[in-house]
C-alpha positions in Angstrom: 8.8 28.6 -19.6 6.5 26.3 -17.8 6.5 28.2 -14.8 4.8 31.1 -16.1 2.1 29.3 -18.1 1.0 27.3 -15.1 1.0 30.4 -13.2 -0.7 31.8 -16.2 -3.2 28.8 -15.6 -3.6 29.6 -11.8 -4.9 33.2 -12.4 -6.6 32.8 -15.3 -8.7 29.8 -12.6 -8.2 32.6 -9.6 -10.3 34.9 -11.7 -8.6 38.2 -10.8 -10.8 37.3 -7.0 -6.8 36.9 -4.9 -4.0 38.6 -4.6 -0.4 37.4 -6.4 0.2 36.1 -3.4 -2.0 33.0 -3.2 -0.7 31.5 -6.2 2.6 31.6 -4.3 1.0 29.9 -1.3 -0.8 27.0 -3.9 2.4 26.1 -5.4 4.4 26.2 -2.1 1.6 24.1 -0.6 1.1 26.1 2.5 -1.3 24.6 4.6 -3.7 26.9 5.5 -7.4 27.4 5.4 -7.8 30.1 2.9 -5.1 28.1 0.8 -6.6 24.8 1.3 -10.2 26.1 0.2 -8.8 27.8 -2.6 -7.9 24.5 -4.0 -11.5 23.4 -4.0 -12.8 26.8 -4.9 -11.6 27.5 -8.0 -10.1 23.7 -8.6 -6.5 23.6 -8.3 -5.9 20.7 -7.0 -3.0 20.0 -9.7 -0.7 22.7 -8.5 -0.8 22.7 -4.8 2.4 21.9 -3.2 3.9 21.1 -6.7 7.1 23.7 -5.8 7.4 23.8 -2.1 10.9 25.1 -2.2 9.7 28.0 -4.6 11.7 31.0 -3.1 9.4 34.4 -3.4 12.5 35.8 -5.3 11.8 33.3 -8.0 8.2 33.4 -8.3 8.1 37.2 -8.2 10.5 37.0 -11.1 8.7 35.3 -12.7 6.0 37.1 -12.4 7.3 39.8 -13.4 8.1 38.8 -17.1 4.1 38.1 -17.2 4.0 41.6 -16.3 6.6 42.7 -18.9 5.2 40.5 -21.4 1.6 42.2 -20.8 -0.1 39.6 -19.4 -1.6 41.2 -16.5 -1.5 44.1 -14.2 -1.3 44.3 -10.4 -2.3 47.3 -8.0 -1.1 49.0 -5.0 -3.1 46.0 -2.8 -1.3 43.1 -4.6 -4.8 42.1 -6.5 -4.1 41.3 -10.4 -6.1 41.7 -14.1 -5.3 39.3 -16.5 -5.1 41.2 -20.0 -7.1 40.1 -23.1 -3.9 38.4 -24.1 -3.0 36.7 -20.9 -6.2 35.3 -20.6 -5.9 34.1 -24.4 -2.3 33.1 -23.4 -3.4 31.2 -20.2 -6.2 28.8 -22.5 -3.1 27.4 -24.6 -2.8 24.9 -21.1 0.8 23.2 -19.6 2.3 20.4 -21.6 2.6 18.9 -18.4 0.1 17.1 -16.2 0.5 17.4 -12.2 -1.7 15.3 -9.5 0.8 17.2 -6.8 -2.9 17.3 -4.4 -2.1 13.5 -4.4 1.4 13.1 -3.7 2.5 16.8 -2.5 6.3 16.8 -3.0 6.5 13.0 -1.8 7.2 11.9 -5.1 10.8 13.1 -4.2 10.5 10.9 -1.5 9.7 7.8 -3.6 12.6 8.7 -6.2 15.7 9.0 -3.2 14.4 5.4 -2.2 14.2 4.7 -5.2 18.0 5.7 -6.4 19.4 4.8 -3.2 18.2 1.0 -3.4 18.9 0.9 -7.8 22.7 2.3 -6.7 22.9 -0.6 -3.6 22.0 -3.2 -6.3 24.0 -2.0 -8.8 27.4 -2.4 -6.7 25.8 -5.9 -5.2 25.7 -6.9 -8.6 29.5 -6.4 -9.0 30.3 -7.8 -5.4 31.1 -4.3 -4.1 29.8 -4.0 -0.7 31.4 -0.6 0.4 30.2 2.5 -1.5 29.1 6.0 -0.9 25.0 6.6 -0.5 24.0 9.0 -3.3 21.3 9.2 -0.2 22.5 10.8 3.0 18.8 11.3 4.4 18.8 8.6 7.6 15.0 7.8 7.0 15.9 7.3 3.0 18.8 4.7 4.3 16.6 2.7 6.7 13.6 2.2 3.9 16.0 1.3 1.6 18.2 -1.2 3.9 14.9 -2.8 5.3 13.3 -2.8 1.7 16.7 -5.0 0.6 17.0 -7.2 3.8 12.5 -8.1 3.5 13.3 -8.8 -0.5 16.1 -10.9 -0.3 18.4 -9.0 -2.6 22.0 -11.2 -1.6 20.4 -13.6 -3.7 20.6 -11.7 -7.3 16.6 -12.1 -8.4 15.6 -8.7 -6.9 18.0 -6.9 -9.4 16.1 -8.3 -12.4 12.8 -8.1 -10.9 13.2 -4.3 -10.2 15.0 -3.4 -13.3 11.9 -5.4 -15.5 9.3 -3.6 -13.3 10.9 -0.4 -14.1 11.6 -0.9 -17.9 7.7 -2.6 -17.9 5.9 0.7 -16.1 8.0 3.4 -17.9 6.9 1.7 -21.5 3.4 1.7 -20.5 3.4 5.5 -19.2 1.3 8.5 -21.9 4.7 10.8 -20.9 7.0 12.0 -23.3 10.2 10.1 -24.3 12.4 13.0 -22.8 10.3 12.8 -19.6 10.9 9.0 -19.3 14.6 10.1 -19.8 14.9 12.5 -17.2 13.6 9.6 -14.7 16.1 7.4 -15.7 19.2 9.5 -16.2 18.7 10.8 -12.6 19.0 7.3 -11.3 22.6 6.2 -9.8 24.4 2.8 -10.3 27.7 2.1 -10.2 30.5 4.1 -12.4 27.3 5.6 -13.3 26.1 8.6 -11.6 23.2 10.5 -12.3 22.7 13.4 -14.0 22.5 16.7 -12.1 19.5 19.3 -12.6 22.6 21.6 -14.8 23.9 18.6 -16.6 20.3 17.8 -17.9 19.2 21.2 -18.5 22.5 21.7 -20.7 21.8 18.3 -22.6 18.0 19.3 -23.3 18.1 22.8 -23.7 15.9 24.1 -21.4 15.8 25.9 -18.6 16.8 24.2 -15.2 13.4 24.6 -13.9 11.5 23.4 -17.0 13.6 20.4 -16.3 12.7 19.6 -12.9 9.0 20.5 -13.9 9.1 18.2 -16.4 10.5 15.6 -13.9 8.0 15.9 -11.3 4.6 15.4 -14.0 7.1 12.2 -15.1 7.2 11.1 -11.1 3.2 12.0 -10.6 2.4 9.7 -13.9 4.4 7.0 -12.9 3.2 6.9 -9.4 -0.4 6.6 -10.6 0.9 3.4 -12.6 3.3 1.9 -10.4 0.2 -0.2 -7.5 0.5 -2.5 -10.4 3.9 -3.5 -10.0 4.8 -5.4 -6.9 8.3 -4.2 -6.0 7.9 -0.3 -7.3 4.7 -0.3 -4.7 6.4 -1.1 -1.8 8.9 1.5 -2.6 6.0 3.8 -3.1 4.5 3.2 0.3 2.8 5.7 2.1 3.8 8.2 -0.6 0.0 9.3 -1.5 -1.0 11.6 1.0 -4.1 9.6 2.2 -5.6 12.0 4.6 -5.7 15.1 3.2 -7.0 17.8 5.7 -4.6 19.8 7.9 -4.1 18.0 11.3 -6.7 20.5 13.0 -9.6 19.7 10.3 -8.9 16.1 11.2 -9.3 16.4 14.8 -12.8 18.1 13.9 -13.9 15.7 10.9 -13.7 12.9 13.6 -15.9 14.4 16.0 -18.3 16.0 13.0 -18.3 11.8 11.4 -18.8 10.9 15.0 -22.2 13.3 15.2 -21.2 16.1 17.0 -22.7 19.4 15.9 -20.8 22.4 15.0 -21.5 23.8 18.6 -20.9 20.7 20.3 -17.0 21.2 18.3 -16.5 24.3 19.3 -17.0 23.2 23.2 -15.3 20.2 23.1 -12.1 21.7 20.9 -12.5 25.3 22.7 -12.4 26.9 19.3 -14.4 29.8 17.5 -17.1 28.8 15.2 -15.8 30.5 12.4 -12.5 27.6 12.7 -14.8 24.9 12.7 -17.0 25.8 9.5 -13.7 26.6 8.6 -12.9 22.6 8.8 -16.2 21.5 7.6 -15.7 24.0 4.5 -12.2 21.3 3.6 -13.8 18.3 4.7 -16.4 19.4 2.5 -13.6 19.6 -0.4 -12.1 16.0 0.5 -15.1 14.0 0.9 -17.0 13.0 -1.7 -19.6 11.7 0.5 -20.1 15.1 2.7 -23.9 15.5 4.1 -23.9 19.4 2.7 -27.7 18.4 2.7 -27.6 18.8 6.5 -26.8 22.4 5.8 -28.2 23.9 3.1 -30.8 22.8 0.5 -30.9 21.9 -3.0 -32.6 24.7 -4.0 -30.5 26.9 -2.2 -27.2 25.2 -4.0 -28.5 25.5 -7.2 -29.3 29.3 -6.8 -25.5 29.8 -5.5 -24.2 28.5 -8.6 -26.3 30.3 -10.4 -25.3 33.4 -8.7 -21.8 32.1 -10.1 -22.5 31.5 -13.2 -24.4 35.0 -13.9 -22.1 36.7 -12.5 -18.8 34.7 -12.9 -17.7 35.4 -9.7 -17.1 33.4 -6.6 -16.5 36.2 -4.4 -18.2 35.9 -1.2 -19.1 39.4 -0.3 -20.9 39.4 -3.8 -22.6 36.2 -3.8 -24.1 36.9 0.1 -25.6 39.9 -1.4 -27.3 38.6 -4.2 -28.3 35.4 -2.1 -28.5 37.1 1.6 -31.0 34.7 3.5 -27.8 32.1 3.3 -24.5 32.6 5.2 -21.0 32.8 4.3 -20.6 29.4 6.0 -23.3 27.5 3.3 -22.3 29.4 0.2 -19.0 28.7 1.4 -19.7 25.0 1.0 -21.2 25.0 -2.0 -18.1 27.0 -3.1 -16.7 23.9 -2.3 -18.7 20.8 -2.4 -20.8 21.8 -5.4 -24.3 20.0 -5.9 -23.6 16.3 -7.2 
């Protein structure tokens, strides 16, 4: 299952420091602080938001058969162990590659234009102008109807275009053959509907889930390739998520760009310090340019991830006492800005 050896992956990066529970809140993408630092913490990016319809019944089951299979142990508190074996388990890796940080269940997005506008072709092409919308999603309809009306599509030239862009990009994608399958067979024309998550997982053998997993690292991958194909990038528009920080963070990283100080912030946004580090901390994680230089020295960096590294923890109640003339707020930082 590759459920349970990405979650494998997440606790194994975790390092027994959170609860079960935050590797529920990573792959559900919840969009809080703790979570969003997490990512940069221990370098998750990958996984965040890549389920956000994960029910707790199903990751709890699934976490369970790790606990069945020996793989770790939890307490009372909800805090886990990986075992000698999980740990050996969780270094095998996934066989599939995520960039869900980038696209955070949008890709979904993409595909329903996607399918909505290959069916409207399909049924143009046979001079069918009624059909039913494998898309019922209002917003899904009005991209797609606008993308045919800009492009022309009465004409007959977008059909080929698309279908050569599509053909062109999937042949040029480092995914599996079965993965470029899955894209395809979930795509709807007409007399031709596309496969359903049960239908594929019966024709593959494998488990639903493993299916859709395998569909979404097919959708990530080919997102990454499709700028570079005129038509499949204007289907893809606005699907990377190009400001990453929750909408609070972003209200303070415009006044911190802007040269406010952290008090300053907390006048002018009437919040508590500890929310606006709190913000600096994830702008911190997004920008690769962040001054962390205006709060804490080099020195000072390098003896935090030293304290890591010696310890191989990232704990901050531990790493304040071996380094206790910083605060929280500038080990938090390098926790997740790092020294370039």
């Amino acid at each position: 299952m590759i459920l349970q050896q990405i979650l494998l992956r997440i606790f194994a990066q975790l390092n027994n420091e959170r609860t079960i529970s935050a590797a529920f809140h990573l792959l559900r993408g919840k969009r809080s602080g703790q979570t969003i630092q997490d990512v940069g913490i221990f370098k998750l990016h990958e996984y965040f938001s890549l389920l956000p319809k994960l029910s707790r019944e199903k990751f709890d089951k699934e976490v369970n058969m790790l606990l069945q299979y020996n793989y770790l142990t939890i307490d009372d508190n909800g805090y886990y162990s990986m075992t000698a074996s999980g740990l050996k388990k969780s270094e095998i890796g996934v066989e599939c590659s995520f960039y869900s940080w980038d696209y955070r269940g949008n890709e979904h997005i993409f595909f329903a234009r996607l399918s909505l506008i290959v069916q409207a072709l399909s049924y143009q092409a046979s001079r069918k102008k009624q059909f039913i919308p494998i898309q019922r999603n209002e917003e899904i309809q009005h991209f797609a109807k606008q993308f045919l009306i800009a492009e022309h599509y009465q004409s007959g030239h977008l059909q080929n275009k698309l279908f050569q862009e599509i053909i062109e990009s999937l042949e040029k994608l480092a995914i599996t053959n079965k993965q470029k399958e899955l894209l395809v067979n979930r795509l709807t024309g007409m007399n031709i509907p596309g496969l359903t998550w049960q239908q594929l997982a019966f024709n593959e053998k494998m488990s639903e889930m493993d299916v859709q997993l395998n569909y979404i690292s097919a959708l990530h991958n080919w997102l990454r390739e499709i700028p570079n194909y005129p038509y499949l990038a204007k289907i893809a528009e606005n699907i990377r998520v190009k400001i990453p920080l929750t909408g609070s963070a972003f209200q303070t990283a415009q006044l911190f760009k802007q040269g406010y100080t952290i008090d300053q912030i907390v006048v002018r946004r009437g919040l508590k310090q500890s929310t606006i580090e709190d913000h600096l901390v994830e702008l911190a994680m997004n920008e690769r340019l962040f001054p962390i230089y205006d709060f804490i020295s080099i020195d000072d960096q390098k003896k935090v991830l030293a304290a890591i590294e010696d310890y191989n923890t990232k704990k901050l109640k531990v790493l304040h006492e071996i380094v206790p003339h910083l605060t929280y707020f500038q080990i938090r930082l390098v926790l997740a800005k790092g020294v370039e």
